[in-house]
Structures are given as structure tokens and as C-alpha cells.
C-alpha positions as CSV (number, residue, x, y, z in Angstrom):
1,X,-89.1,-38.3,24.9
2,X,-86.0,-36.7,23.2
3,X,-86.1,-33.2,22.0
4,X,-84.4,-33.9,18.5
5,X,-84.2,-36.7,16.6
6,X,-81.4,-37.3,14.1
7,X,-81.4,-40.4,11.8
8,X,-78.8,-42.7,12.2
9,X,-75.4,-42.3,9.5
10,X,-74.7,-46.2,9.9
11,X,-76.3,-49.5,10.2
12,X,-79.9,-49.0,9.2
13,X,-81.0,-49.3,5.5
14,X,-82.2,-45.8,5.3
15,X,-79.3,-44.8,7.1
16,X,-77.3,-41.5,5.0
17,X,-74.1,-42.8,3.7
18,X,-70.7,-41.1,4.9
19,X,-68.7,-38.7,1.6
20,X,-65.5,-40.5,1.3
21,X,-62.5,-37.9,2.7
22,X,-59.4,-36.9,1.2
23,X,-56.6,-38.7,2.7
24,X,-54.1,-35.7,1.7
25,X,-54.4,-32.5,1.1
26,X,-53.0,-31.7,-2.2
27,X,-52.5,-34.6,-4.9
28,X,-49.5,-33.9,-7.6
29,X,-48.2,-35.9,-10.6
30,X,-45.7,-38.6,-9.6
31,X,-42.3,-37.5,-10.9
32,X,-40.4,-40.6,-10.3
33,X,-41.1,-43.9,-12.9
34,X,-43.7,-44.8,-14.9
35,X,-44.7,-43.7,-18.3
36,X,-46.4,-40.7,-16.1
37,X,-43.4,-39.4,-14.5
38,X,-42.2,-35.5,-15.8
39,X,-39.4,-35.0,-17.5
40,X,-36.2,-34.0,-15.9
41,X,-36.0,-30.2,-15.4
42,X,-33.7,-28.7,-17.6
43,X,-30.0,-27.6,-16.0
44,X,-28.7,-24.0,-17.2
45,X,-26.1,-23.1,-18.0
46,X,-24.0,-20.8,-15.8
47,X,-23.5,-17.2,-16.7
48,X,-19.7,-16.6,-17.1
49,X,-19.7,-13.7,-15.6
50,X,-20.5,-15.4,-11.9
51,X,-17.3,-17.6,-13.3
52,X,-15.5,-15.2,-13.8
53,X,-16.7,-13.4,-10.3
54,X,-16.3,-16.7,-8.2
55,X,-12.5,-16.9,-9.3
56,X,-11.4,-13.4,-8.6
57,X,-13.4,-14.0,-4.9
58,X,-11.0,-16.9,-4.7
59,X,-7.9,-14.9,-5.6
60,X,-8.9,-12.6,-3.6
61,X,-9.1,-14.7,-0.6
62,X,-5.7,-16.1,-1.6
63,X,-4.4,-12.5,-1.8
64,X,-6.0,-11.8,2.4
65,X,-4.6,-15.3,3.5
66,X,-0.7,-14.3,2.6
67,X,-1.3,-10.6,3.8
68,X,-2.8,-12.5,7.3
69,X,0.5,-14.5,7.3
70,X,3.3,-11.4,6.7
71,X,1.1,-9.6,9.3
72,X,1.1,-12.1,11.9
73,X,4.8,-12.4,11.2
74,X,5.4,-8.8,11.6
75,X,3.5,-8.6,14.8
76,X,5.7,-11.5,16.5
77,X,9.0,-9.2,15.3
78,X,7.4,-6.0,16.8
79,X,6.3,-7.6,20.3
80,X,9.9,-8.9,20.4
81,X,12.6,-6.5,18.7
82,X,15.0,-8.5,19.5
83,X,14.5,-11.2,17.8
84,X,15.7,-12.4,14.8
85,X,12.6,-12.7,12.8
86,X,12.8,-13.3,8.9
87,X,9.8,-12.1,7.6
88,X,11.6,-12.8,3.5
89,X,11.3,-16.2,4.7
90,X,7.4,-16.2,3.5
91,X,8.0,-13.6,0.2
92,X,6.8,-15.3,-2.7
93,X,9.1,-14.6,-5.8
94,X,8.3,-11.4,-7.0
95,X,7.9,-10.1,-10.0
96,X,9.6,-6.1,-9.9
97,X,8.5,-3.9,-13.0
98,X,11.3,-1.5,-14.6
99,X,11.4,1.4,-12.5
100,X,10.0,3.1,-15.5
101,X,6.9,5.5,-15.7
102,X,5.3,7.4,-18.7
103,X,2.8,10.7,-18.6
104,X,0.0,8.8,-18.2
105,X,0.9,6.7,-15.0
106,X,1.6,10.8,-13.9
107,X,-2.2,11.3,-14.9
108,X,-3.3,8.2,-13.3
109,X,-2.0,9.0,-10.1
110,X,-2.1,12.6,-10.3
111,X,-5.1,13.3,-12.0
112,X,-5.9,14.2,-15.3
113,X,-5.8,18.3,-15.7
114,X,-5.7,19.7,-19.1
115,X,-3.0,22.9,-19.8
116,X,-1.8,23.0,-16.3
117,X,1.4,21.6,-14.8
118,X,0.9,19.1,-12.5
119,X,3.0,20.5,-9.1
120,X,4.0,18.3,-6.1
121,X,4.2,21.3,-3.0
122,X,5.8,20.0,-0.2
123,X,6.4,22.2,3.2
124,X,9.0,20.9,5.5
125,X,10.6,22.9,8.5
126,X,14.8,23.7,7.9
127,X,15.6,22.4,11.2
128,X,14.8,18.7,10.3
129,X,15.4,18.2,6.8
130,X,13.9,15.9,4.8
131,X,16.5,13.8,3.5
132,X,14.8,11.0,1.9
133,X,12.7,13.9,-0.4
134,X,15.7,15.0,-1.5
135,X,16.8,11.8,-2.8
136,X,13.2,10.7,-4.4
137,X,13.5,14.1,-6.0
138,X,16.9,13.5,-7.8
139,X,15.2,10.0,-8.6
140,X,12.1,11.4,-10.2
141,X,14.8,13.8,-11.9
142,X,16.2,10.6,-13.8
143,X,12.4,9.5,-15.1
144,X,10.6,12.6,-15.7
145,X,11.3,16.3,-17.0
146,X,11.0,18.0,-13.8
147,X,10.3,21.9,-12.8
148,X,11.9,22.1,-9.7
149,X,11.9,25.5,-7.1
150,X,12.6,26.4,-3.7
151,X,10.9,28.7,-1.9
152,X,11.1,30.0,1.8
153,X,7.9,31.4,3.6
154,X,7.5,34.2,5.8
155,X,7.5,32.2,8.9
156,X,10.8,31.1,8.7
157,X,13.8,34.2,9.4
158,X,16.6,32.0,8.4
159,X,17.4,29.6,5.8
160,X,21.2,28.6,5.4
161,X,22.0,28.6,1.7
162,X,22.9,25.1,1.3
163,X,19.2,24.3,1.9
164,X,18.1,26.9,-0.5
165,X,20.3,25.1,-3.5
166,X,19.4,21.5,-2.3
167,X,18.2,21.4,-5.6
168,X,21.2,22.6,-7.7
169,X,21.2,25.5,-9.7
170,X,18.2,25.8,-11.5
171,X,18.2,27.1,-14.9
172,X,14.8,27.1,-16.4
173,X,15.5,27.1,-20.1
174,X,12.4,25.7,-20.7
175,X,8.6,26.9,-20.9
176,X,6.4,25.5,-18.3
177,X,4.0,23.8,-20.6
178,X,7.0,21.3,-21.5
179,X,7.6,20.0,-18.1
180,X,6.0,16.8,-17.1
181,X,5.9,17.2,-13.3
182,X,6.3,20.2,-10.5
183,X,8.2,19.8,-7.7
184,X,8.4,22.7,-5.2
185,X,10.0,22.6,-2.0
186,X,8.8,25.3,0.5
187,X,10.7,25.3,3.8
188,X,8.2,26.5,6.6
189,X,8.0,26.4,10.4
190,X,5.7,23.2,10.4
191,X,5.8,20.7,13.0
192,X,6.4,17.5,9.9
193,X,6.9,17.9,6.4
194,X,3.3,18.3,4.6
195,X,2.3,17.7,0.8
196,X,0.2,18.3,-2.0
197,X,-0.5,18.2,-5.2
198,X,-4.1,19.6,-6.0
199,X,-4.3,22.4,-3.5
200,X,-8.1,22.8,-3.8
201,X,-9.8,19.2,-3.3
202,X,-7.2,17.1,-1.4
203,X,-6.2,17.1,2.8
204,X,-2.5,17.5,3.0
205,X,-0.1,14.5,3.3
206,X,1.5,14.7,6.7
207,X,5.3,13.0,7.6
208,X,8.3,12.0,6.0
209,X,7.5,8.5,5.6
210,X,4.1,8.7,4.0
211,X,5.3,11.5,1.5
212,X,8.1,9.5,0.9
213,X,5.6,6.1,0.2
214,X,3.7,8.7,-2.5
215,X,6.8,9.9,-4.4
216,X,8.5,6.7,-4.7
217,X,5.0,5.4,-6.3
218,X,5.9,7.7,-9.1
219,X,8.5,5.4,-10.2
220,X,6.1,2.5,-11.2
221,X,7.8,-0.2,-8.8
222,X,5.0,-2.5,-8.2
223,X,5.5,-5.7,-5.6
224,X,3.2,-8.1,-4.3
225,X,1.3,-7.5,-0.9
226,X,3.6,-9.3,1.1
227,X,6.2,-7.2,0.1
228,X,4.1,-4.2,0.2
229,X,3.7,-4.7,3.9
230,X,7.1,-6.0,4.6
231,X,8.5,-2.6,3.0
232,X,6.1,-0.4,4.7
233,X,7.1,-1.9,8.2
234,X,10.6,-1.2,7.2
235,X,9.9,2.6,6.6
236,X,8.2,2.7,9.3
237,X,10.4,1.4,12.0
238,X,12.9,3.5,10.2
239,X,11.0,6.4,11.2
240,X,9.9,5.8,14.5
241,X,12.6,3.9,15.9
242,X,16.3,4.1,14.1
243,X,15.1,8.4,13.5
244,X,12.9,9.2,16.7
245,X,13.7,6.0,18.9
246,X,15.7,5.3,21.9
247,X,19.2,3.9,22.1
248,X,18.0,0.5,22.8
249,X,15.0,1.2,20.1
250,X,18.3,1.9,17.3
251,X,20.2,-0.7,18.5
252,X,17.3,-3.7,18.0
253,X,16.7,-2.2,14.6
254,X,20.5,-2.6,13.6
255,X,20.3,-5.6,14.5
256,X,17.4,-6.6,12.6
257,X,18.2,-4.7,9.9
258,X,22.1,-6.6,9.6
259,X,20.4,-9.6,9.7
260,X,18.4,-9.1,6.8
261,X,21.1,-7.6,4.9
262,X,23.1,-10.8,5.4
263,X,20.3,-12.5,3.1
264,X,19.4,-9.9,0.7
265,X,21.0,-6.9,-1.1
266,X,18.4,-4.6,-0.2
267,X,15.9,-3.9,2.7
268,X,12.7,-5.6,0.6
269,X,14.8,-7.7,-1.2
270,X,17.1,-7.3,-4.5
271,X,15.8,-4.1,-5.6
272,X,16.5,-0.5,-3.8
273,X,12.9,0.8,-2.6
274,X,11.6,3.6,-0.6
275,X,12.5,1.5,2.7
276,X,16.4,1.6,1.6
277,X,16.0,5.5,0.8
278,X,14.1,6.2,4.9
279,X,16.3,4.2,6.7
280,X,19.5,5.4,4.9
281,X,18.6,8.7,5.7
282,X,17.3,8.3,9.0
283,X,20.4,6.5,9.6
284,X,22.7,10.0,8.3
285,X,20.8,11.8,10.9
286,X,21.5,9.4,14.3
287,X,24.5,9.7,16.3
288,X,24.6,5.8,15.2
289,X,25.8,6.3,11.9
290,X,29.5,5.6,12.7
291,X,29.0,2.5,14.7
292,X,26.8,0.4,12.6
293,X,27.3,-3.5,11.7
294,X,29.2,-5.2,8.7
295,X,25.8,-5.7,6.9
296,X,24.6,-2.7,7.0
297,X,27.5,-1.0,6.9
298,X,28.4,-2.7,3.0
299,X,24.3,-1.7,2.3
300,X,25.5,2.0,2.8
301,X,28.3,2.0,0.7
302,X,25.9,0.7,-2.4
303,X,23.3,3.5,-1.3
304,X,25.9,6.2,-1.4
305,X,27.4,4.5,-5.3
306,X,24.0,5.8,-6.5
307,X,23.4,9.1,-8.4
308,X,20.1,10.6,-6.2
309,X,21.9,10.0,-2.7
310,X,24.3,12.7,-3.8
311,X,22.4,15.7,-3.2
312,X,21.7,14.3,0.6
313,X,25.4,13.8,0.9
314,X,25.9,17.2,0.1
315,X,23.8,18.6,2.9
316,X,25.5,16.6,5.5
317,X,29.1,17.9,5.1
């Protein structure tokens, strides 16, 4: 006899009938045909502001691509100076700006600083002069009213007097307060020529080449990036290499540099920039100045037929 007894679900007539279960879980309204099928969902429209954000990504992007390709460029000509890389080759036209600059580019890239005079210090050592300064200063002379001193500090004992006029005679007939820029040359016993322009919230600029890049900004010259880069390599091979490098160091970058000269008037292309002003001067101060080729030698000439290289020239005789 069984000890529990439950009555049968099928078959029998008193038999409990099954509940009918769900074949899915959740049920939702057809979407698709039928006069019971939902509307379309409404499309938004798109803010223009991600428009306007999805095309400056895009220029952006097209920006980085031709900066990748000058860079790649300039890396085959550095693993092998020898060769006759064009990097103008891949320049896109470019569009130069007036070399032309008003107060308030000087406050843009200056700061602004109400009732003072806004002074450029640079320290630089008398036994390596800075030759391309001295040219960017007599080319800031030609754009802005400049208050220009020299100054020597205690560390140095000796200063030959040429140095101390490399600026001219100065004559201040003029009250401070109507002088758009300072420029005051301090020659010091410092390893490489150091500038600045807010003494109390900025790091010194260190080297020739870099304070150079700063002053010659001043001008409002304004390239693409591909010319950007290409004159920045140029200033600094001019600097490391033709200045500082070995004989066979100079001799590549003649080379390199008489080729490009063959194609174009200047270094970064048909207007004088900062990388015509370094490597002219570094060029003054090699022993490889009097045995240069015809390129460069024609490139020299039109550097020295312009006003600012004069008060270089005169240190050198």
C-alpha cells in the first residue's frame, strides 16, 4: 500500500487540467507591418557643434599625417648625411604672412603687463658671441621701437669694446614708457646664452638656437608645419653640426645645404627665416667659411645685402 497518493494530471475524467505556459518570456508590440506596427522613431537632428568638432578632428588628422611624412623624411636625411635628400620636395605651397607685427602680437606673446616695459634679458658669455642675436636684434629694430642696453656682469673681467657697442651708440632720447619692447644684452660667464623675459614666473631659455626660434617669432612669419619642422631641422643641424660638428659633420651639411640652395633662394624656401640667420652665422664662425660651394656661397652674398647682418659683420673684422 503506497504511502501518498496523488491523483492523476491526465487521462482520467477527474483528472486536474495542466495551466497553459508561456512560450516566451516577455511579449512586445510587433513593429514591423500591420495596422499595429509603431511608428518609425523620430531621427534628430545633429548638433552643429559635433559638425563642427568632427571636421576640425579631420584637419587635424590631416595636419599629423603631413608632419608624420616631413618627419619620416628628415629622419632618412639624418641617418644618412650624405645624401641628397629633398625634404621641399613634400612642402605644400605656403602661404608667408608680411613680416609685420603690431603691440598686441608683443602682448600675445609676451604677456599682457600694464605700465611696464616689456624687456627681453639675454646672458651670453663674450668668448662665443651670439651672432644670430645680434642680427634678430637689428631685425626687431626695423618693426618695433626698441630700448636696447648692454650691460657686463661682475663675473666677467674683460669685455673688448666692440662687444660693448654691438648695439651702436645708444642715445635714449626717449622716455621708457614710449618704447614697445626691451632688449638688454648682458655678457656673463655662462656656459650658453640664456633668456628671459618675465624674470619672476618663467625658467630661462637656454642656447642660441632656441632663443634665436623665440625672437624671430616676434616678426609674425607664420608657415605651415611642414615647413615649421623643415626650418627647425635646419637651425638645428646649423648648430650642432656646421657650429659644434666635425670636419666631415660641416662638410655633409655643405653639401646638403648647396643642394637645397640650387632649388630655392633661401634655406625654407623663398623667404629669409631664422634658419638662413643660424646657419649664416654659424657659418662666419667655422674655419669653413672661405671654402664653401657655389650655392651657398651666392646665398651669403644676399645675406650680407641685408641691413640686420651688418652689425655681425662688424664684429667679425
Amino acid at each position: 500500500m503506497p504511502m501518498y497518493k496523488v491523483r492523476s494530471f491526465h487521462g482520467a475524467p477527474g483528472a486536474v487540467r495542466a495551466e497553459q505556459l508561456p512560450t516566451c518570456m516577455y511579449r512586445l508590440q510587433n513593429l514591423h507591418g500591420g495596422p499595429a506596427a509603431a511608428a518609425p522613431p523620430h531621427q534628430e537632428e545633429v548638433d552643429p557643434s559635433l559638425l563642427a568638432l568632427e571636421s576640425r578632428q579631420e584637419e587635424i588628422l590631416k595636419r599629423l599625417y603631413e608632419l608624420k611624412t616631413a618627419v619620416d623624411g628628415l629622419s632618412k636625411m639624418i641617418q644618412t648625411p650624405d645624401a641628397d635628400f629633398d625634404v621641399t620636395n613634400i612642402i605644400q605651397a605656403d602661404e608667408y604672412a608680411p613680416l609685420t607685427a603690431s603691440a598686441a602680437d608683443l602682448d600675445s606673446m609676451l604677456g599682457k603687463d600694464y605700465g611696464a616695459l616689456k624687456d627681453i634679458v639675454i646672458n651670453a658669455n663674450p668668448s662665443q658671441p651670439p651672432l644670430s642675436l645680434l642680427v634678430l636684434h637689428s631685425l626687431l629694430c626695423e618693426r618695433y621701437k626698441i630700448l636696447s642696453a648692454v650691460h657686463t656682469h661682475s663675473s666677467v673681467k674683460c669685455v673688448p669694446e666692440n662687444l660693448l657697442k654691438c648695439f651702436g651708440e645708444q642715445t635714449r632720447k626717449q622716455s621708457r614708457h614710449e618704447y614697445q619692447l626691451g632688449f638688454t644684452l648682458i655678457w656673463k660667464n655662462v656656459p650658453k646664452p640664456q633668456m628671459k623675459f618675465s624674470i619672476q614666473t618663467m625658467c630661462p631659455i637656454e642656447g642660441e638656437g632656441n632663443i634665436a626660434r623665440f625672437l624671430f617669432s616676434l616678426c609674425g612669419q607664420k608657415h605651415n608645419a611642414v615647413t615649421s619642422t623643415l626650418i627647425d631641422s635646419w637651425v638645428d643641424t646649423a648648430i650642432f653640426q656646421l657650429k659644434e660638428g666635425s670636419n666631415k659633420e660641416k662638410a655633409a651639411v655643405l653639401r646638403s645645404m648647396n643642394t637645397t640652395l640650387g632649388k630655392t633662394p633661401w634655406l625654407g624656401g623663398n623667404e629669409l627665416t631664422v634658419a638662413d640667420i643660424v646657419a649664416w652665422c654659424a657659418l662666419q664662425q667655422t674655419s669653413c667659411s672661405n671654402a664653401v660651394p657655389a650655392n651657398v656661397q651666392k646665398w651669403m652674398k644676399s645675406c650680407e645685402n641685408l641691413a640686420p647682418f651688418n652689425s655681425a659683420l662688424k664684429l667679425l673684422k
